[in-house]
TORMAR-561530 format. One line per field, with one value per residue (C-alpha): residue in three letters; x, y, z. Coordinates in Angstrom, 3 decimals. Layout:
# residues N
code: [ALA;...] .
px: [X;...] .
py: [Y;...] .
pz: [Z;...] .
//
This chain:
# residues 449
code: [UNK;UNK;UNK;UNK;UNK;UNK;UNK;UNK;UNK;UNK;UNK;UNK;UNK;UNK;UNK;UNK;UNK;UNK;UNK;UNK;UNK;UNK;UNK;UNK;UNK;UNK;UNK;UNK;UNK;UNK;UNK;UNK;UNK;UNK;UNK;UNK;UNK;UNK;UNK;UNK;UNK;UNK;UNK;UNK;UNK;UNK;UNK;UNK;UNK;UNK;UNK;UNK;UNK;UNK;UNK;UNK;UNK;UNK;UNK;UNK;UNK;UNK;UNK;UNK;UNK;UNK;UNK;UNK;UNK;UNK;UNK;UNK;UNK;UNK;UNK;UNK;UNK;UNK;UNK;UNK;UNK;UNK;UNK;UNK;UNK;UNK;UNK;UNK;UNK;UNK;UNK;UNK;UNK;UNK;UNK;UNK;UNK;UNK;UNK;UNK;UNK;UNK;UNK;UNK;UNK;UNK;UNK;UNK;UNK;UNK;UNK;UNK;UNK;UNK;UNK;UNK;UNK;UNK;UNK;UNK;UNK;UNK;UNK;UNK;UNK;UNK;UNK;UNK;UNK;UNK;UNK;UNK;UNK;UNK;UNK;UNK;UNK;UNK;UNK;UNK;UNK;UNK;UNK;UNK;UNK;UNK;UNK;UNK;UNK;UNK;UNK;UNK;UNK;UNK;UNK;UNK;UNK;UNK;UNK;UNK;UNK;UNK;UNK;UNK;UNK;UNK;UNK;UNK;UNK;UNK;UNK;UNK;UNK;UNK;UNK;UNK;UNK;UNK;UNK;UNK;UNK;UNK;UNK;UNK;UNK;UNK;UNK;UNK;UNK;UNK;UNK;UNK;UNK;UNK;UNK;UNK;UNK;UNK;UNK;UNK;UNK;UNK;UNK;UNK;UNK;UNK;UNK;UNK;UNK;UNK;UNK;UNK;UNK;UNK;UNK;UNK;UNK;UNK;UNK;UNK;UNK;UNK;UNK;UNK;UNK;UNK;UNK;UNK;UNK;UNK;UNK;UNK;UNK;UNK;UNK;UNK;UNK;UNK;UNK;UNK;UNK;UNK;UNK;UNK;UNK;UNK;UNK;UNK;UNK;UNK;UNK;UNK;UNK;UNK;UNK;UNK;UNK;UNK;UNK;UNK;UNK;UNK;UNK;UNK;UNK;UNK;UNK;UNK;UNK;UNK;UNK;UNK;UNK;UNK;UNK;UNK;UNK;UNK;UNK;UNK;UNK;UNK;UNK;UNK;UNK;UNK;UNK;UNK;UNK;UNK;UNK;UNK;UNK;UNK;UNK;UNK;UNK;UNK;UNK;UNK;UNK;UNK;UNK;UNK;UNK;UNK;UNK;UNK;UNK;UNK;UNK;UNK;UNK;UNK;UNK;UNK;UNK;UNK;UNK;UNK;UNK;UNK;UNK;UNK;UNK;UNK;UNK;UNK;UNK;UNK;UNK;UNK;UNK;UNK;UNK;UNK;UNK;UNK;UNK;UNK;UNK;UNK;UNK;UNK;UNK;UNK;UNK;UNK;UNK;UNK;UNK;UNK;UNK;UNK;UNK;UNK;UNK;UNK;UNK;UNK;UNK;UNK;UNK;UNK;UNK;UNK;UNK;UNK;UNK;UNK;UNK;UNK;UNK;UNK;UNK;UNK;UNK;UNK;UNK;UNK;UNK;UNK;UNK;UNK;UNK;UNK;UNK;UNK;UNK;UNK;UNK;UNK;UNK;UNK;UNK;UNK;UNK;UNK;UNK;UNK;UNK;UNK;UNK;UNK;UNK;UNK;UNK;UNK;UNK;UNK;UNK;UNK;UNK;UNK;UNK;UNK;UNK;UNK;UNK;UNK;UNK;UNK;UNK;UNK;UNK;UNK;UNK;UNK;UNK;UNK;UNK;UNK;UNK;UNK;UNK;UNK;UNK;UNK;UNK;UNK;UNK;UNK;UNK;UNK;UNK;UNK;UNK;UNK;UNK] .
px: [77.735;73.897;74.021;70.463;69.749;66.681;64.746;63.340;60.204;61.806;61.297;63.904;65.965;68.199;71.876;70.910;69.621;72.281;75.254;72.940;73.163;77.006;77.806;80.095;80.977;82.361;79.811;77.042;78.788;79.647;75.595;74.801;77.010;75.532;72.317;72.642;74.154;72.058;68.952;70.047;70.867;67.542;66.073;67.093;67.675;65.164;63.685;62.404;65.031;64.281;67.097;67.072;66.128;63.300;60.650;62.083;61.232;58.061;56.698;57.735;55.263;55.492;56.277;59.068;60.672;60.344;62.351;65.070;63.746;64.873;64.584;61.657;62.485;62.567;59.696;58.163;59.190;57.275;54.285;54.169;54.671;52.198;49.642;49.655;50.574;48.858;50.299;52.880;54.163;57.786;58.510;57.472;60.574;62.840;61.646;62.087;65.568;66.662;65.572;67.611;70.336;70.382;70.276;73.041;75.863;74.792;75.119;78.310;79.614;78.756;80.609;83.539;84.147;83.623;86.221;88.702;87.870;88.462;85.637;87.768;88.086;84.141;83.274;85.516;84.245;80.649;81.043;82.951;80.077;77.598;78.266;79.023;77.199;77.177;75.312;72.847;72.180;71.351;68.742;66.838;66.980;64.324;66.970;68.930;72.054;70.687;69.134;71.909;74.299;72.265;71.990;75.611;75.939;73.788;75.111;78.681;77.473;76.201;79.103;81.426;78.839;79.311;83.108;83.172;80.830;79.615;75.943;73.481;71.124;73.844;74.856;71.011;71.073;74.197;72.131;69.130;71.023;72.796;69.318;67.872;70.856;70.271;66.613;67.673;69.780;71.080;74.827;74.816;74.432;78.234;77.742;76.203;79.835;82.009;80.018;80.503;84.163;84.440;82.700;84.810;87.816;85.702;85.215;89.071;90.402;87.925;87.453;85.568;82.604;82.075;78.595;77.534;79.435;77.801;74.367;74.918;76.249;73.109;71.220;73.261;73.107;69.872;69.951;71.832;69.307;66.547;68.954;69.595;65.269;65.065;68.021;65.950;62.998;65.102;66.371;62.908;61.685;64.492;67.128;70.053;70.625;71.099;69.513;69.322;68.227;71.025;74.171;74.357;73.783;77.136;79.529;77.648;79.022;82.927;82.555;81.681;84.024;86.944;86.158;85.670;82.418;84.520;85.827;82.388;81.843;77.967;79.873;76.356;75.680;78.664;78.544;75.171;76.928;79.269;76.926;74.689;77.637;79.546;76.402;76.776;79.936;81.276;80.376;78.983;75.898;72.218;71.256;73.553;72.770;69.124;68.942;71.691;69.927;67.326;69.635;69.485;65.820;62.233;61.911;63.636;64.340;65.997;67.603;69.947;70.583;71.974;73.848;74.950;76.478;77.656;79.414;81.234;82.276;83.952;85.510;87.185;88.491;91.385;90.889;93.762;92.566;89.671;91.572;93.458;90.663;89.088;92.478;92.328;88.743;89.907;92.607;90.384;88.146;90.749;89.593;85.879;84.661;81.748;80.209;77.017;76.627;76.722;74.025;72.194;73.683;72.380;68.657;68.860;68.633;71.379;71.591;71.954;74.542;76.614;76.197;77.341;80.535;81.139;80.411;83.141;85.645;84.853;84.108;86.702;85.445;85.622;87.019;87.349;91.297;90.566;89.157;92.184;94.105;92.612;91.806;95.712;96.701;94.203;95.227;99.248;98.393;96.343;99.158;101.537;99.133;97.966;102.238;102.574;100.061;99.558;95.329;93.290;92.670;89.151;88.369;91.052;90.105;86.261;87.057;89.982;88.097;84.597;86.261;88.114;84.850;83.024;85.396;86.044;82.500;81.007;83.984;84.509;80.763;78.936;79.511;79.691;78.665;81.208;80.948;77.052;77.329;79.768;78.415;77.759;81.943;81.270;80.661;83.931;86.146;84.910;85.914;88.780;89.878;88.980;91.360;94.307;93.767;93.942;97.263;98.880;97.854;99.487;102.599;103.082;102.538;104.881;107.787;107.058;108.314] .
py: [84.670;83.675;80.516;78.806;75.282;73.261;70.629;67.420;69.221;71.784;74.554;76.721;77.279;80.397;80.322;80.171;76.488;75.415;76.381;75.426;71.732;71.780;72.831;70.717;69.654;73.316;74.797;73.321;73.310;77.430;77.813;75.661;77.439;81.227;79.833;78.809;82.391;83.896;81.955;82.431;85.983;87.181;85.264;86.857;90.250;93.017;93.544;95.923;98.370;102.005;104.476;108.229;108.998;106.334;108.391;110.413;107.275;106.699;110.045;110.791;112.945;114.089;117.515;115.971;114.415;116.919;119.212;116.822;115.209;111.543;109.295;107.226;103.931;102.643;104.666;102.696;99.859;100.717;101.665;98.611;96.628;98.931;97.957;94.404;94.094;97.173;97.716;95.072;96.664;97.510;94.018;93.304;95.487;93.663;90.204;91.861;93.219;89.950;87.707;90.088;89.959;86.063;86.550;88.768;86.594;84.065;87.014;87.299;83.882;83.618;86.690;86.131;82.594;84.085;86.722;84.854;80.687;79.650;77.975;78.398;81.699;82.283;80.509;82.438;85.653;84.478;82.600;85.981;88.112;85.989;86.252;89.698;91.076;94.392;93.338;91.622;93.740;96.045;93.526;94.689;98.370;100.288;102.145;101.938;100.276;96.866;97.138;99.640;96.377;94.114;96.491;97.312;93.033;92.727;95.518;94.122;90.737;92.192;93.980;90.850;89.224;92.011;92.004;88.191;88.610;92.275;92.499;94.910;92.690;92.855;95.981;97.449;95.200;97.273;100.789;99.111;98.672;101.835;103.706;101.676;102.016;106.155;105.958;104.424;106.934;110.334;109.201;106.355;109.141;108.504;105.294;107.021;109.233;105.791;104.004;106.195;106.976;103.000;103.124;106.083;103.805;100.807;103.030;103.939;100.279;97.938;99.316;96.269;96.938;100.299;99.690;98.403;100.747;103.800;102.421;101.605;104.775;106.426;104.756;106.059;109.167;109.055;108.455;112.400;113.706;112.369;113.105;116.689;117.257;116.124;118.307;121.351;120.780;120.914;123.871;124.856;124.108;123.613;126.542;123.899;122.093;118.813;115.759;116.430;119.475;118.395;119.074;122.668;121.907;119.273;122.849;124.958;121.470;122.477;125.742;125.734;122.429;124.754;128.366;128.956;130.975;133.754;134.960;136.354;139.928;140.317;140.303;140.150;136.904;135.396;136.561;135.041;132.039;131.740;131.872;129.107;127.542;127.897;126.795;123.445;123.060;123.703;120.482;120.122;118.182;118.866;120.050;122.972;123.485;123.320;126.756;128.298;127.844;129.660;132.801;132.732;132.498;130.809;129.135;126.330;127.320;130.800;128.730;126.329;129.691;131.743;128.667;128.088;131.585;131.861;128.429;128.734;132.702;131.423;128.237;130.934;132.925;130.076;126.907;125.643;125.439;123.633;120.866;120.548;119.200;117.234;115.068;114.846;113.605;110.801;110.293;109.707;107.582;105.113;103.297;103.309;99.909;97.941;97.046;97.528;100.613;99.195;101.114;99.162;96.022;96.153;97.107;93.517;89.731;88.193;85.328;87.935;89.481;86.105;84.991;88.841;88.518;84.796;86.122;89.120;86.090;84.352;87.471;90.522;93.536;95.925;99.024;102.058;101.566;97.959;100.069;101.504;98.899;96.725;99.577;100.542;97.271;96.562;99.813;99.064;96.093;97.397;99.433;96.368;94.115;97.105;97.538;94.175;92.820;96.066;95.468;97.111;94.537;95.501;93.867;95.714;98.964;98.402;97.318;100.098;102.946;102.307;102.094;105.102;106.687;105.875;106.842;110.083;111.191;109.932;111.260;115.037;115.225;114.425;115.333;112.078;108.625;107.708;103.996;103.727;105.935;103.633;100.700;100.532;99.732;96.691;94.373;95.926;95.435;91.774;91.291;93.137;90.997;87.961;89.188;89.521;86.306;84.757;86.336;85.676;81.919;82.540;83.819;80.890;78.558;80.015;80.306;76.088;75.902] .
pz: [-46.917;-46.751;-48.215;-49.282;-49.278;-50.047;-47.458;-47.987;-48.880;-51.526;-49.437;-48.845;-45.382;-44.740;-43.988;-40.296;-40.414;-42.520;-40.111;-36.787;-38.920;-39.499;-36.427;-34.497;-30.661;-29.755;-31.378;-29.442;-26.212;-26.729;-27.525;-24.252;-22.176;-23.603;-23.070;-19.958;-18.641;-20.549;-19.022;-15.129;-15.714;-17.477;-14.793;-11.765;-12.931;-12.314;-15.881;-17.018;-15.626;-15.909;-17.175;-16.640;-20.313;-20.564;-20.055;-23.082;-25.470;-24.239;-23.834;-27.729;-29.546;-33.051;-31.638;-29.720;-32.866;-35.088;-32.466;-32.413;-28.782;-29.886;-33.228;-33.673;-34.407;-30.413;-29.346;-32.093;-30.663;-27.310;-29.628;-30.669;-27.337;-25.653;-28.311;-27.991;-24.322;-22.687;-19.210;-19.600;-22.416;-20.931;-20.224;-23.642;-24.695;-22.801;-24.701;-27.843;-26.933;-25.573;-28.513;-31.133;-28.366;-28.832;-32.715;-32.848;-31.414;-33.996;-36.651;-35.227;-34.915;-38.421;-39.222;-37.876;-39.069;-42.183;-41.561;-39.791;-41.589;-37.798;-36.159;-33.128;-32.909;-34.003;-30.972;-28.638;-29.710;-29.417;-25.810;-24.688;-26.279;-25.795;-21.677;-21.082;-18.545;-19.323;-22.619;-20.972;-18.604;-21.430;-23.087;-19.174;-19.550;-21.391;-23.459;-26.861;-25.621;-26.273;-29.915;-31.273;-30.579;-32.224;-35.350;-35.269;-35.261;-38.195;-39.667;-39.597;-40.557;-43.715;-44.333;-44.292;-46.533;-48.881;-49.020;-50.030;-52.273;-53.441;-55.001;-55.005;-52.709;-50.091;-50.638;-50.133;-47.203;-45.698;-46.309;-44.332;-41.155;-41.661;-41.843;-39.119;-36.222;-37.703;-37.156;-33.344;-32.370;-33.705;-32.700;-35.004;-38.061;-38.366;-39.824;-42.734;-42.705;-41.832;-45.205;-47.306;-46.868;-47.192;-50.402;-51.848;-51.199;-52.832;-55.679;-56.575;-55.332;-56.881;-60.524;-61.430;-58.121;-59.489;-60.875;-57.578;-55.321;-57.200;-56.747;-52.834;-52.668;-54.078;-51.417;-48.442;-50.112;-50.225;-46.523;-46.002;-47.770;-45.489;-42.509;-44.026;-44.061;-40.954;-39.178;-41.207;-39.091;-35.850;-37.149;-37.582;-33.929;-31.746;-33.255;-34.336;-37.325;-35.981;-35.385;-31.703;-29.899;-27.194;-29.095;-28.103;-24.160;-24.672;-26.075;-22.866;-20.895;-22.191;-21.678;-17.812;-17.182;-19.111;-17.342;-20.887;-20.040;-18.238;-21.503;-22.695;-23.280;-21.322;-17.641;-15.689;-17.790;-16.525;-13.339;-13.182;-14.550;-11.720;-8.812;-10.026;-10.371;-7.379;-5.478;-6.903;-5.726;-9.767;-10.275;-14.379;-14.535;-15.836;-12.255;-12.854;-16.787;-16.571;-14.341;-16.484;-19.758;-18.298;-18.068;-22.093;-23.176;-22.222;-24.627;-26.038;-29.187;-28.193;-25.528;-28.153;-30.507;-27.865;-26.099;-29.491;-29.978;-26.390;-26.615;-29.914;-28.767;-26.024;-27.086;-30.479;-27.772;-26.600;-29.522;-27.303;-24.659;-26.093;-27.512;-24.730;-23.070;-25.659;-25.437;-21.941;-22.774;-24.205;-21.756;-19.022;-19.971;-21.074;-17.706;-17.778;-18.546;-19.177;-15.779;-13.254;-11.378;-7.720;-7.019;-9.606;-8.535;-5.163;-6.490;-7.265;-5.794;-3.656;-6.249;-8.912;-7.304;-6.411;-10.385;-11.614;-9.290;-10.860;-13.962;-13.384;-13.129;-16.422;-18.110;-17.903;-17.919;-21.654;-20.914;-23.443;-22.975;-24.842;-27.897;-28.172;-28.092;-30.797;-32.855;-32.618;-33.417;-36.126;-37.918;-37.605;-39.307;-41.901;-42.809;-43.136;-44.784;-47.886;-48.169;-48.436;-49.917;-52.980;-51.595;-49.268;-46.562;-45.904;-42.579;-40.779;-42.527;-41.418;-37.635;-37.363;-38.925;-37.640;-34.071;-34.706;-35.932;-32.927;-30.412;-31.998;-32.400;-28.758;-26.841;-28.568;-29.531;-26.436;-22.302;-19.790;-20.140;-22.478;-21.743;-22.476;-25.526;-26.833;-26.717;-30.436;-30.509;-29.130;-32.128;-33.941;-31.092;-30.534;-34.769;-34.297;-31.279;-33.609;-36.777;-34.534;-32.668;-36.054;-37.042;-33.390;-34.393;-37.939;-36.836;-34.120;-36.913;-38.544;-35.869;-35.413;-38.966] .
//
């Protein structure tokens, strides 16, 4: 928990300064060795990298926003850099990204030694998260990835602060990163969903937190409301009561990949359908949707209503064979993992390429199958523990469910790019990894006795 202290000169320092002063050898040799990966890699690594949706963040009008184009609080960001550093305003970005980056894994050092009461295991975690290169190689791209981490970090820190000891203050400070990682990207809406189911079970487990869960509920809920304005001026411009205008294009996604489009009444529409598709070799991408969108409207907002129609028609028509595929979905991605494109890899230095492949030795590569995993095991043990115990053991509840959450509403609700849209699971799986080494450590201790 945020623990104050007062200097020499009665002034007082945060929690941050006091742990930086207890920390011990392993401590400082963990933040050496981050620093010094971390240093080397920002170094020689193209920055700033451009993504295929940049341009969609720094283009953003208030026209764009309002139609559900992308949420404002990164384009802000760029606002901001552009204003103080002109032209070099994209490298700017990157600084910014990098130095909440470096923040973050001492959020979540602090967070899991909380957690766990293992300065061991803290240090792990942060020396594994602290070096991945995938991360860093976010903190270089001129997209979300990077910042919704380093919310999702905070976020989690404050939530663990919370649990050990609920107040308002921490509470409210929960609901801020919850409305920020919202105001960063539409996906992270479900941490509005994943907060308030976990303060529902507050509510009925804790009877003497009541006061304060109602009044932290009041402020997420206060958060739906905003979220429920904003999706009505989508509605309002773009046809689809979301927050983003690209929901509908994901359901036209499952209906080509399933052949679920051949089941609509209008045969000229579908025939139309099949030869734009067949002349792309029936491969799904948005080369192939952007042309067939066309077939349902000029303008945008006719566009999503009629997709939006045609899509749910056709998916009614066989529901199984609909879920069929969202399981296979999640089947296979199980493999994808957290790595540079090699296209992207050669784009860059020889030396940056020899310390990513030494890196890849030190540093295993995440994939989605790992998510599974942890969240699997953290849940079975949640289970155990509230049986045994008669008490909700919250940690495993948060990193299970908010996992599950994630995975869930990436992989059903959006088309491709699984592993960059979850990179918000991240921070959970690295606690979650953290509460089970501690009970693997518990249950050797107690097999020695």
């Amino acid at each position: 928990m945020p623990v104050r202290i007062k200097s020499v000169t009665g002034k007082k320092r945060t929690w941050i300064f006091h742990t930086i002063k207890e920390w011990g050898r392993l401590e400082w040799l963990t933040a050496c060795c981050v620093l010094l990966i971390r240093f080397l890699f920002y170094l020689l690594g193209n920055k700033p990298q451009i993504g295929g949706d940049t341009h969609t963040y720094v283009e953003l009008t208030w026209r764009k926003f309002l139609a559900g184009e992308r949420m404002p609080l990164y384009p802000l960001l760029i606002w901001a850099n552009r204003l103080l550093f002109r032209d070099g305003y994209l490298l700017g970005v990157v600084v910014c990204q990098i130095i909440l980056s470096l923040i973050s894994i001492l959020f979540l050092y602090r967070a899991v030694r909380m957690a766990t009461k293992n300065r061991g295991i803290a240090c792990i975690i942060a020396f594994f998260y602290g070096g991945n290169p995938w991360i860093m190689n976010a903190d270089l791209t001129i997209l979300t990835e990077s910042l919704a981490i380093s919310i999702s970090v905070f976020l989690l820190y404050h939530t663990v602060c919370y649990l050990q000891s609920p107040s308002l203050r921490r509470g409210l400070a929960m609901v801020f990163f919850v409305l920020s990682a919202v105001l960063l990207k539409s996906a992270l809406s479900v941490y509005v969903a994943a907060y308030l189911i976990f303060m529902g079970i507050q509510f009925f487990c804790e009877k003497d937190r009541r006061k304060i869960t109602i009044k932290v509920s009041a402020a997420l809920l206060g958060i739906v409301l905003l979220l429920f304005c904003y999706a009505g001026q989508v509605w309002k411009n773009a046809g689809t009561f979301s927050l983003d205008k690209r929901g509908v294009r994901h359901m036209l996604f499952t209906c080509l990949e399933t052949d679920l489009y051949k089941n609509y009444p209008d045969r000229e529409l579908v025939e139309e359908i099949d030869r734009i598709f067949l002349e792309n070799d029936k491969v799904v991408n948005w080369a192939v949707t952007d042309p067939i969108t066309q077939l349902f409207g000029e303008e945008r907002k006719e566009q999503n209503i009629r997709i939006r129609e045609f899509s749910r028609y056709c998916i009614r028509t066989e529901p199984g064979v609909y879920v069929r595929y969202l399981l296979g979905r999640f089947v296979r991605v199980t493999n994808d993992g957290y790595k540079i494109k090699q296209a992207d890899l050669e784009e860059n230095s020889f030396l940056f390429r020899v310390l990513y492949d030494t890196l890849g030795v030190l540093f295993p590569i995440v994939k989605v199958g790992h998510f599974y995993l942890i969240g699997g095991a953290t849940f079975l043990l949640l289970v155990i523990k509230w049986k045994k115990e008669k008490a909700c053991p919250w940690y495993y509840l948060g990193t299970s469910g908010m996992l599950m959450v994630i995975l869930v509403s990436v992989i059903v609700g959006t088309y491709c790019c699984y592993v960059r849209c979850l990179s918000y699971a991240l921070p959970f799986a690295y606690a979650g990894l953290a509460l089970l080494f501690r009970d693997l450590l518990k249950g050797l201790e107690k097999c020695r006795e």
